[in-house]
N, CA, C and O atoms as a GROMACS GRO file, in nm:
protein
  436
    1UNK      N    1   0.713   0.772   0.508
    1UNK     CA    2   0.694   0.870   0.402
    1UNK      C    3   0.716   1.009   0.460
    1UNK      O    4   0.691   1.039   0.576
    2UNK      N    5   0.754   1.070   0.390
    2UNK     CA    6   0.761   1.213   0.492
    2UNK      C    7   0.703   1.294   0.352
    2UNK      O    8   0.732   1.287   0.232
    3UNK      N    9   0.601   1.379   0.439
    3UNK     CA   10   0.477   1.440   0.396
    3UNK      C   11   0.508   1.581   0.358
    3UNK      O   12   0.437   1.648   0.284
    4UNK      N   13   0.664   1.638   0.435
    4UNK     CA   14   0.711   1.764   0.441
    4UNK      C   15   0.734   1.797   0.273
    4UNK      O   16   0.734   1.911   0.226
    5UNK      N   17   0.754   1.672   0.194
    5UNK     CA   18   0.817   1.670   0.044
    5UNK      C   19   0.720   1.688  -0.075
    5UNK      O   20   0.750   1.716  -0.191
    6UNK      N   21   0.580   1.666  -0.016
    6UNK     CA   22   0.498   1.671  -0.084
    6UNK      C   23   0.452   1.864  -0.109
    6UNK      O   24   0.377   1.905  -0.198
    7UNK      N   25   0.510   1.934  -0.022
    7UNK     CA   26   0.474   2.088  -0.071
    7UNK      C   27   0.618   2.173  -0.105
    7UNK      O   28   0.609   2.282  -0.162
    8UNK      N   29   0.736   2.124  -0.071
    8UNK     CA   30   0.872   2.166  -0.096
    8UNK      C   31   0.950   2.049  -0.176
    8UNK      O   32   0.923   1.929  -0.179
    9UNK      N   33   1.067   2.127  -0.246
    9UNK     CA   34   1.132   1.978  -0.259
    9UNK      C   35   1.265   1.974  -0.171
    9UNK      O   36   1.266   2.074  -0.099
   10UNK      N   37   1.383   1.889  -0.149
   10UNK     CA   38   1.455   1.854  -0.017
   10UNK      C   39   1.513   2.010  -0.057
   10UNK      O   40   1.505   2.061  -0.169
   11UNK      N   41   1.558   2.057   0.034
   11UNK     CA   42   1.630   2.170   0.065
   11UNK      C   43   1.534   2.298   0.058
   11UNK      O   44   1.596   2.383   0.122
   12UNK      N   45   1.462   2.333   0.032
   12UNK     CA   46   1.338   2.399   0.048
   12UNK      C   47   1.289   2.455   0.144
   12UNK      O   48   1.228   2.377   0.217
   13UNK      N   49   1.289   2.524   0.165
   13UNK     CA   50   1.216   2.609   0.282
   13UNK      C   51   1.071   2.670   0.256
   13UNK      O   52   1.037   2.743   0.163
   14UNK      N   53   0.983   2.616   0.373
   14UNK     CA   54   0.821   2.698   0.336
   14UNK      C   55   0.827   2.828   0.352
   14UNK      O   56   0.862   2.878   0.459
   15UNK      N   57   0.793   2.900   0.245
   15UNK     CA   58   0.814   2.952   0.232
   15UNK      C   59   0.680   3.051   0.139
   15UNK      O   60   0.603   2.992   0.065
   16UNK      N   61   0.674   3.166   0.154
   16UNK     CA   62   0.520   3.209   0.102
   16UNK      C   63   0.471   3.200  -0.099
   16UNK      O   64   0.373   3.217  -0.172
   17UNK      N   65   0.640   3.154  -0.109
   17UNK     CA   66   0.631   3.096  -0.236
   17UNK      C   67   0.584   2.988  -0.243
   17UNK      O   68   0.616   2.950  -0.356
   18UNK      N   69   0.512   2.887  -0.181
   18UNK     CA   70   0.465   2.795  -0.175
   18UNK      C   71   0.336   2.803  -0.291
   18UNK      O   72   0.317   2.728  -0.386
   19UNK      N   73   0.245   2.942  -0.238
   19UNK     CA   74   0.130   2.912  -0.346
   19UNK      C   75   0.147   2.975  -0.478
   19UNK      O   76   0.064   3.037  -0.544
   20UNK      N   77   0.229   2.956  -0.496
   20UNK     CA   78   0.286   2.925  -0.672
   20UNK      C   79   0.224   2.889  -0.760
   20UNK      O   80   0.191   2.772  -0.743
   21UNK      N   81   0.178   2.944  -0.878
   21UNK     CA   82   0.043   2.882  -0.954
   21UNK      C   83   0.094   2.728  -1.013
   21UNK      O   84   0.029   2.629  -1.048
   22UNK      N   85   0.212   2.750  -1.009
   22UNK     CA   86   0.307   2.610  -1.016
   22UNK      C   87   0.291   2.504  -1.004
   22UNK      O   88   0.285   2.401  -1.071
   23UNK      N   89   0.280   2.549  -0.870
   23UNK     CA   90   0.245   2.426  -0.746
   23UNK      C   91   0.061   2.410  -0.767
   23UNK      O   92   0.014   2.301  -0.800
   24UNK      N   93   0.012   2.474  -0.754
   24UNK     CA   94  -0.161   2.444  -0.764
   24UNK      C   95  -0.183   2.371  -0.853
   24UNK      O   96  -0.243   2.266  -0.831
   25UNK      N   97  -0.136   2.409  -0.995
   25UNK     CA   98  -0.180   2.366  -1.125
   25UNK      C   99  -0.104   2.266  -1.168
   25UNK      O  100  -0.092   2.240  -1.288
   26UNK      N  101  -0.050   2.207  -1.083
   26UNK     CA  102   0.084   2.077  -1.123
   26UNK      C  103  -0.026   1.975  -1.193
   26UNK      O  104  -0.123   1.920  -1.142
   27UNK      N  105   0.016   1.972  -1.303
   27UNK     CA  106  -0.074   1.837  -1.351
   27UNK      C  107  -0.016   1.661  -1.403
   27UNK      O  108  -0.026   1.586  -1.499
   28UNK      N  109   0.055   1.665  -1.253
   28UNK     CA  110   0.139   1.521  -1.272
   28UNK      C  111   0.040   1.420  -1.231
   28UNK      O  112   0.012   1.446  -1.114
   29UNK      N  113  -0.018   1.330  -1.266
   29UNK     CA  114  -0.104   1.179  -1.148
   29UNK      C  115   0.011   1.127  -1.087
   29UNK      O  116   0.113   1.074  -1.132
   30UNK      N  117  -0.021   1.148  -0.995
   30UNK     CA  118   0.136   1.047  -0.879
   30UNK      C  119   0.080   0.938  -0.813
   30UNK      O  120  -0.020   0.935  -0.742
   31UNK      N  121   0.136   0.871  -0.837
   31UNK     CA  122   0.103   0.684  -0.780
   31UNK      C  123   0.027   0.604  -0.829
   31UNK      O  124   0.000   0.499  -0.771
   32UNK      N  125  -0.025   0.637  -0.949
   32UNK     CA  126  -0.116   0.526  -1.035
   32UNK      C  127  -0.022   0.412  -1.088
   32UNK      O  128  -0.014   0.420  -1.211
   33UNK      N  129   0.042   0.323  -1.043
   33UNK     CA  130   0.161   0.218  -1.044
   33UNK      C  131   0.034   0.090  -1.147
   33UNK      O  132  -0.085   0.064  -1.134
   34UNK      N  133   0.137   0.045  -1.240
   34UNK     CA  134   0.045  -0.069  -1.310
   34UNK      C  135  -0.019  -0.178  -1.179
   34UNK      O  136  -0.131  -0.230  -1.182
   35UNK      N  137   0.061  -0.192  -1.090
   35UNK     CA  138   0.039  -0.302  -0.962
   35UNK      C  139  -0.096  -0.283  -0.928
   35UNK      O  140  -0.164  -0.369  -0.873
   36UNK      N  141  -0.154  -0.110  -0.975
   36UNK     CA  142  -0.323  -0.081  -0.930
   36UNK      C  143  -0.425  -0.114  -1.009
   36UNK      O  144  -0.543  -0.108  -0.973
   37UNK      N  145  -0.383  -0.154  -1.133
   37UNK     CA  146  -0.479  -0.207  -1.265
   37UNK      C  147  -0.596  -0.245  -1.196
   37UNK      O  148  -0.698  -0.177  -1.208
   38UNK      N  149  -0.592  -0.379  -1.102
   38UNK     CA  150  -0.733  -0.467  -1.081
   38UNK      C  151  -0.741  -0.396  -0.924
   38UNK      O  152  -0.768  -0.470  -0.829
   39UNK      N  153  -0.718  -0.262  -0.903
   39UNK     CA  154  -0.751  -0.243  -0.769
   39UNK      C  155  -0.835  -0.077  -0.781
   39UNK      O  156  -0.923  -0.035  -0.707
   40UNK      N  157  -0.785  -0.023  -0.877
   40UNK     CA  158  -0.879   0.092  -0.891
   40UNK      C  159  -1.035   0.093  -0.906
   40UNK      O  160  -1.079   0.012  -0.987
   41UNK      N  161  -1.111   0.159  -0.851
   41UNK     CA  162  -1.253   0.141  -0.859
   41UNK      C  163  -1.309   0.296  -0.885
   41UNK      O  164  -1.253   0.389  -0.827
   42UNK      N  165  -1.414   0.319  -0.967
   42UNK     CA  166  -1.455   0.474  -1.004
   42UNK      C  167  -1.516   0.477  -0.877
   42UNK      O  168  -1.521   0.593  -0.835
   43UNK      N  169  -1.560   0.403  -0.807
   43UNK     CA  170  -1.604   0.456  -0.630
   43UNK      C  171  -1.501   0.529  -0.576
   43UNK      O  172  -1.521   0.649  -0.564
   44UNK      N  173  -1.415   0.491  -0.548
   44UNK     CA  174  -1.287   0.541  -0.501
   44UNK      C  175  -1.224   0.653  -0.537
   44UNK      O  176  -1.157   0.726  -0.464
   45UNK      N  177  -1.254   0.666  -0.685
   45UNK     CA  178  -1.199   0.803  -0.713
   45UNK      C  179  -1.324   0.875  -0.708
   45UNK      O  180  -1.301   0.995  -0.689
   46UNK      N  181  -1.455   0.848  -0.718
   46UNK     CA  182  -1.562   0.975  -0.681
   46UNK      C  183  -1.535   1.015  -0.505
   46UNK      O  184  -1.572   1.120  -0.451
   47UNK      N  185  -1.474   0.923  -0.452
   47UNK     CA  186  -1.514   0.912  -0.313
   47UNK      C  187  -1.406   1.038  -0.217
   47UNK      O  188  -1.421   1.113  -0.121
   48UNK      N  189  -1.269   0.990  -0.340
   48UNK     CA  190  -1.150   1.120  -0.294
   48UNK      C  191  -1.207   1.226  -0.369
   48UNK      O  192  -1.193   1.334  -0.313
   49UNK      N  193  -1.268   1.230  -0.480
   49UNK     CA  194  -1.309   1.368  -0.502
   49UNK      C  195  -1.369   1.470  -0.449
   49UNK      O  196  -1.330   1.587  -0.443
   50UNK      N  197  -1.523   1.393  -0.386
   50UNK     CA  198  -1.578   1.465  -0.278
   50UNK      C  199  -1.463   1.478  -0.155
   50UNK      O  200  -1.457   1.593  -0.112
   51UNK      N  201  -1.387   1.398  -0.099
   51UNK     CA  202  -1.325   1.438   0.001
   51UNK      C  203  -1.194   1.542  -0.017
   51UNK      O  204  -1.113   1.569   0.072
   52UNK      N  205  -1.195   1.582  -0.120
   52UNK     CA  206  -1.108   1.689  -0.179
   52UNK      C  207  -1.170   1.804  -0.220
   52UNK      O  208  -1.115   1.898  -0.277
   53UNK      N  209  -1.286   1.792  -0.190
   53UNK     CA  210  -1.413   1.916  -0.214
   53UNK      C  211  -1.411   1.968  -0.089
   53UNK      O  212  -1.426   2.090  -0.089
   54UNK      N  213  -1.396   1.910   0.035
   54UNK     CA  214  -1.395   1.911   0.151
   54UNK      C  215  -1.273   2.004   0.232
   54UNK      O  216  -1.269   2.032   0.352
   55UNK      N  217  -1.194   2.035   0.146
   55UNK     CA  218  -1.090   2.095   0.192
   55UNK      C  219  -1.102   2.230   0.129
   55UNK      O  220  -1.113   2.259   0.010
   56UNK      N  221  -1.096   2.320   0.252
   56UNK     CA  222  -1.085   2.437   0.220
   56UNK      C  223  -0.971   2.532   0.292
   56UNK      O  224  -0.864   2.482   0.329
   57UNK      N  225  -0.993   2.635   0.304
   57UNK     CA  226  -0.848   2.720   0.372
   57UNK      C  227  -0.857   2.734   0.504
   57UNK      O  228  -0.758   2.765   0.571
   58UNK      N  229  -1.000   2.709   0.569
   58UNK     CA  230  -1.012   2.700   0.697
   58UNK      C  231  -0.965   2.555   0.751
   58UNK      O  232  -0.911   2.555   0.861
   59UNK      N  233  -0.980   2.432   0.684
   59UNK     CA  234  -0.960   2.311   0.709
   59UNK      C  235  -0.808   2.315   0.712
   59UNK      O  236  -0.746   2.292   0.816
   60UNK      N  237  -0.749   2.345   0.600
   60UNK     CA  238  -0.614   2.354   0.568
   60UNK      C  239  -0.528   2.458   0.688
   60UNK      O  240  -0.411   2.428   0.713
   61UNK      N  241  -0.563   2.527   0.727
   61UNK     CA  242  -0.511   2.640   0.795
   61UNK      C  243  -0.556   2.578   0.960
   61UNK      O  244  -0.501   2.644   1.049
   62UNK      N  245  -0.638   2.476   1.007
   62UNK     CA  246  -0.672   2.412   1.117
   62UNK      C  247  -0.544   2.319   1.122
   62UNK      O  248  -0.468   2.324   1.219
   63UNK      N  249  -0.522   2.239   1.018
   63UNK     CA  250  -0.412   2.125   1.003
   63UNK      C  251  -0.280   2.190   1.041
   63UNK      O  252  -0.210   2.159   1.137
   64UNK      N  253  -0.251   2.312   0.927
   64UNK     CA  254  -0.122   2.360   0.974
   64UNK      C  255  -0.053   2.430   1.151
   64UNK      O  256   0.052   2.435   1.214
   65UNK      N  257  -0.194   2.471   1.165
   65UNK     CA  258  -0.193   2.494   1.353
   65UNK      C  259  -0.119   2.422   1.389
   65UNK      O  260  -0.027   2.458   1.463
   66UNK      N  261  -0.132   2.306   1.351
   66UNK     CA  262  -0.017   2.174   1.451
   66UNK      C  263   0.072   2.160   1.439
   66UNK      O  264   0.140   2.075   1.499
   67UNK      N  265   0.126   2.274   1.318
   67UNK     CA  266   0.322   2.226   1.318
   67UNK      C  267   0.352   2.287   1.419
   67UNK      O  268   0.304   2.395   1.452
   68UNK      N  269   0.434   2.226   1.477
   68UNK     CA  270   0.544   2.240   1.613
   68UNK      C  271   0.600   2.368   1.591
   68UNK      O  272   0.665   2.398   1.491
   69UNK      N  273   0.570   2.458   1.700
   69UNK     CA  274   0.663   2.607   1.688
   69UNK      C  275   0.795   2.622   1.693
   69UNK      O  276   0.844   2.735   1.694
   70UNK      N  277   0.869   2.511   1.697
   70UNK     CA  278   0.973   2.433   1.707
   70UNK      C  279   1.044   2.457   1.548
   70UNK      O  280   1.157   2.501   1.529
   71UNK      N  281   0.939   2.415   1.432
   71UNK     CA  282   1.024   2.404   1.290
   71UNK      C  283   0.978   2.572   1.256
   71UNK      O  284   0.978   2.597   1.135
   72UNK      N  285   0.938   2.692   1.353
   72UNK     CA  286   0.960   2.816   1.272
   72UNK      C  287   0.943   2.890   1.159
   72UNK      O  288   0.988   2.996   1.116
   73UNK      N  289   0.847   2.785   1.111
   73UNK     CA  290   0.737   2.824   0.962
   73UNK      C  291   0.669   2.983   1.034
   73UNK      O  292   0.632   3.001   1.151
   74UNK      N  293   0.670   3.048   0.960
   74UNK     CA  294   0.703   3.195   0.966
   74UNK      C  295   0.562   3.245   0.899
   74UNK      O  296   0.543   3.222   0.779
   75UNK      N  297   0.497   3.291   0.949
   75UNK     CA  298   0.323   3.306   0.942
   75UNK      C  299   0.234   3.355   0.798
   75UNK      O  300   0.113   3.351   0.773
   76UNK      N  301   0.366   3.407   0.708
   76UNK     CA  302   0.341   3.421   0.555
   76UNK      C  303   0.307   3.278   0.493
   76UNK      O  304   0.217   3.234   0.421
   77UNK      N  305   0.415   3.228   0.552
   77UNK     CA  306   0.443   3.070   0.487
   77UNK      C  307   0.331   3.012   0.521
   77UNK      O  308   0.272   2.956   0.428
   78UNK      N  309   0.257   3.006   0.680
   78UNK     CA  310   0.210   2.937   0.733
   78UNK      C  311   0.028   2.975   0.591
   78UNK      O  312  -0.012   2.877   0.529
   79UNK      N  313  -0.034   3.091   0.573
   79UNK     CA  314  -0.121   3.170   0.489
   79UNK      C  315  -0.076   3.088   0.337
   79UNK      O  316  -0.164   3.050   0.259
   80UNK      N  317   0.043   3.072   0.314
   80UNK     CA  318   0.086   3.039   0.183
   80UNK      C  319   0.010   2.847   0.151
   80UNK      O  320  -0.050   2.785   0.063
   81UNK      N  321   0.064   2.827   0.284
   81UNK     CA  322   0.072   2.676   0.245
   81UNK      C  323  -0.050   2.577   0.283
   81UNK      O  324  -0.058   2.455   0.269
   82UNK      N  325  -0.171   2.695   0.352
   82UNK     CA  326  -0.292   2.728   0.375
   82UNK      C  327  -0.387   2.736   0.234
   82UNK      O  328  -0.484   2.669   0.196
   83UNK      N  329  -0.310   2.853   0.172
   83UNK     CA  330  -0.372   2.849   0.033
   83UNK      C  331  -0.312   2.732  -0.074
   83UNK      O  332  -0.398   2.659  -0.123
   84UNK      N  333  -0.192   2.713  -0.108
   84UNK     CA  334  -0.166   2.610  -0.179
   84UNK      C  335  -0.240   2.484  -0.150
   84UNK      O  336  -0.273   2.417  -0.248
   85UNK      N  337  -0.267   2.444  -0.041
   85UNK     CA  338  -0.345   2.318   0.007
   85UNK      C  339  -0.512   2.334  -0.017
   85UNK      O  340  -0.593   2.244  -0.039
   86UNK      N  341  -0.527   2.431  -0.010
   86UNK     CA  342  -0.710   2.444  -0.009
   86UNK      C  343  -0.698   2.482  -0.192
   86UNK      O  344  -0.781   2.427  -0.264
   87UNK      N  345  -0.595   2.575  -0.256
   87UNK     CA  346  -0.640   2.627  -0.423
   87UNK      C  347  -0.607   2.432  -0.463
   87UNK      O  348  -0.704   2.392  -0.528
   88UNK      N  349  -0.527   2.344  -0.446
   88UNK     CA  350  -0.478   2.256  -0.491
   88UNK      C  351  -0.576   2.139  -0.505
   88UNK      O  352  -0.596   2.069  -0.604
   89UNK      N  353  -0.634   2.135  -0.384
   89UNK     CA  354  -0.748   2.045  -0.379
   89UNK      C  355  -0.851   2.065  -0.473
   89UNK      O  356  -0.905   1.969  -0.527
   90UNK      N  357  -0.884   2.187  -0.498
   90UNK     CA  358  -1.018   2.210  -0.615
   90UNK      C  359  -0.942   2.167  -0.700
   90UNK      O  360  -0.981   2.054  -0.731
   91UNK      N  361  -0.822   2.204  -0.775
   91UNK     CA  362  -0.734   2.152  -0.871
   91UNK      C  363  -0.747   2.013  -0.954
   91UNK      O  364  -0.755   1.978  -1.071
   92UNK      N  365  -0.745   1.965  -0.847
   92UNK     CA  366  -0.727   1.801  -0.846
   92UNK      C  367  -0.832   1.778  -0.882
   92UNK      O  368  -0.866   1.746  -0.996
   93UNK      N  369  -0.932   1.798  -0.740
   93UNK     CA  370  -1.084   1.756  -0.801
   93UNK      C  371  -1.130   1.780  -0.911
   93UNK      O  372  -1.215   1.698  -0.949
   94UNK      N  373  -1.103   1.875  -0.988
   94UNK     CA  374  -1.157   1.950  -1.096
   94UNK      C  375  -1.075   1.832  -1.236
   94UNK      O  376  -1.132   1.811  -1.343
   95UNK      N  377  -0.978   1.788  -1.210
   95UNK     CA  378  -0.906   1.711  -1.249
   95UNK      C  379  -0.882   1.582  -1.295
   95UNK      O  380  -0.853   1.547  -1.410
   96UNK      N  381  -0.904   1.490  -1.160
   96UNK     CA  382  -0.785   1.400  -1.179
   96UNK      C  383  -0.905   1.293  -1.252
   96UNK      O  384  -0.859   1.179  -1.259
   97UNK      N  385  -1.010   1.301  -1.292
   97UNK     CA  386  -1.090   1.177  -1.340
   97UNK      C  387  -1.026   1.185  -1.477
   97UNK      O  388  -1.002   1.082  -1.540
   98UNK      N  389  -0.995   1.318  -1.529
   98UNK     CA  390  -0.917   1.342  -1.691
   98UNK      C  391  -0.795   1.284  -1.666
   98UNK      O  392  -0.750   1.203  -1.747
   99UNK      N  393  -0.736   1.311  -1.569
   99UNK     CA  394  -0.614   1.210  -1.538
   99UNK      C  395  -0.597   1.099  -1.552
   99UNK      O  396  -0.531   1.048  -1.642
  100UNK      N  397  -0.644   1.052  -1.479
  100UNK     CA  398  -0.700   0.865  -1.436
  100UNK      C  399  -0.724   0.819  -1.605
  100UNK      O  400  -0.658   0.725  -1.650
  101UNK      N  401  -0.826   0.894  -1.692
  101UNK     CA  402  -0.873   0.831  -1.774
  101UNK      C  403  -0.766   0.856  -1.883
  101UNK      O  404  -0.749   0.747  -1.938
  102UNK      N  405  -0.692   0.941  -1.935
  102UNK     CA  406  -0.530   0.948  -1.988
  102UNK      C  407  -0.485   0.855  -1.936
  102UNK      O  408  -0.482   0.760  -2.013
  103UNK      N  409  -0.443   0.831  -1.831
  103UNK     CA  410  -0.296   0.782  -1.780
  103UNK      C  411  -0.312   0.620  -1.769
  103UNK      O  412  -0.213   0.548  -1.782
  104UNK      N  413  -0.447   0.564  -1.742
  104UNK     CA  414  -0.466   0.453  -1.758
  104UNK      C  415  -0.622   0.387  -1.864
  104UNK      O  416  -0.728   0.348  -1.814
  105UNK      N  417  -0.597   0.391  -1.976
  105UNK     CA  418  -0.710   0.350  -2.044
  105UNK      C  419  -0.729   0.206  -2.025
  105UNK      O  420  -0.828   0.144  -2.066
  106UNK      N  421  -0.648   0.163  -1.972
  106UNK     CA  422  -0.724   0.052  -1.962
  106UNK      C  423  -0.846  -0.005  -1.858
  106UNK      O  424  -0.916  -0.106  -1.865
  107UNK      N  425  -0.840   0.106  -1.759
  107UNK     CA  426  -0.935   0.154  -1.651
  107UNK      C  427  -1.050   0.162  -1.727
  107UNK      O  428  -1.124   0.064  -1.723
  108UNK      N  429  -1.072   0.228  -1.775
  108UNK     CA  430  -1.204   0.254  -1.855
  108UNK      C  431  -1.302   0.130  -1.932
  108UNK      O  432  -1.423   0.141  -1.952
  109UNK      N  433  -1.245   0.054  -1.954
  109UNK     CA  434  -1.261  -0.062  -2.033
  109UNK      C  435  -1.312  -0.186  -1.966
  109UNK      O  436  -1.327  -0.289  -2.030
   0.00000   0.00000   0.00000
C-alpha cells in the first residue's frame, strides 16, 4: 500500500496546500467493503475513535520527523501535513459513527 497517496494524489507534491479545508473535511468512508458485514463490531469503531482522539499536531509532527531528508518535503509542507493529520483526525472522530451508520444500515440491525 503506499501511504504517500493517502495525503496527495499521484503526481502531487506536499505541499503546504495540504491543509486544505478540503482535505480535513473530506467526508468519503473508505474501505467499508460488503466482505466486512459480519466483521464490523461497534467495539472497534469506539476503539479507533478514541485512538483518533489521540492524535494531535505534536504526535503528527513526531511521525513526520521520520521522512527521509532525502524526499525534501520543505518545512511549510512538513507544518501543513502536521496540521492536516492532527485537524483530520478530530474530523473523523467527530464523524465516522454517522458514517458507518449511513453507509451500512445493515450494521445497525
Amino acid at each position: 500500500m503506499d501511504h504517500g497517496l493517502c495525503f496527495i494524489r499521484s503526481g502531487e507534491d506536499l505541499t503546504p496546500a495540504l491543509c486544505h479545508i478540503d482535505k480535513i473535511k473530506q467526508s468519503h468512508l473508505y474501505g467499508l467493503f460488503p466482505e466486512f458485514k459480519g466483521r464490523l463490531r461497534q467495539s472497534i469503531i469506539d476503539q479507533s475513535i478514541a485512538r483518533l482522539r489521540e492524535m494531535d499536531a505534536g504526535v503528527a509532527q513526531a511521525v513526520i520527523a521520520t521522512v527521509p531528508r532525502e524526499w525534501k518535503v520543505a518545512p511549510e509542507a512538513c507544518e501543513a501535513w502536521a496540521e492536516l493529520i492532527s485537524r483530520r483526525a478530530v474530523f473523523v472522530a467527530d464523524n465516522i459513527q454517522e458514517w458507518v451508520d449511513a453507509a451500512a444500515p445493515w450494521f445497525a440491525s
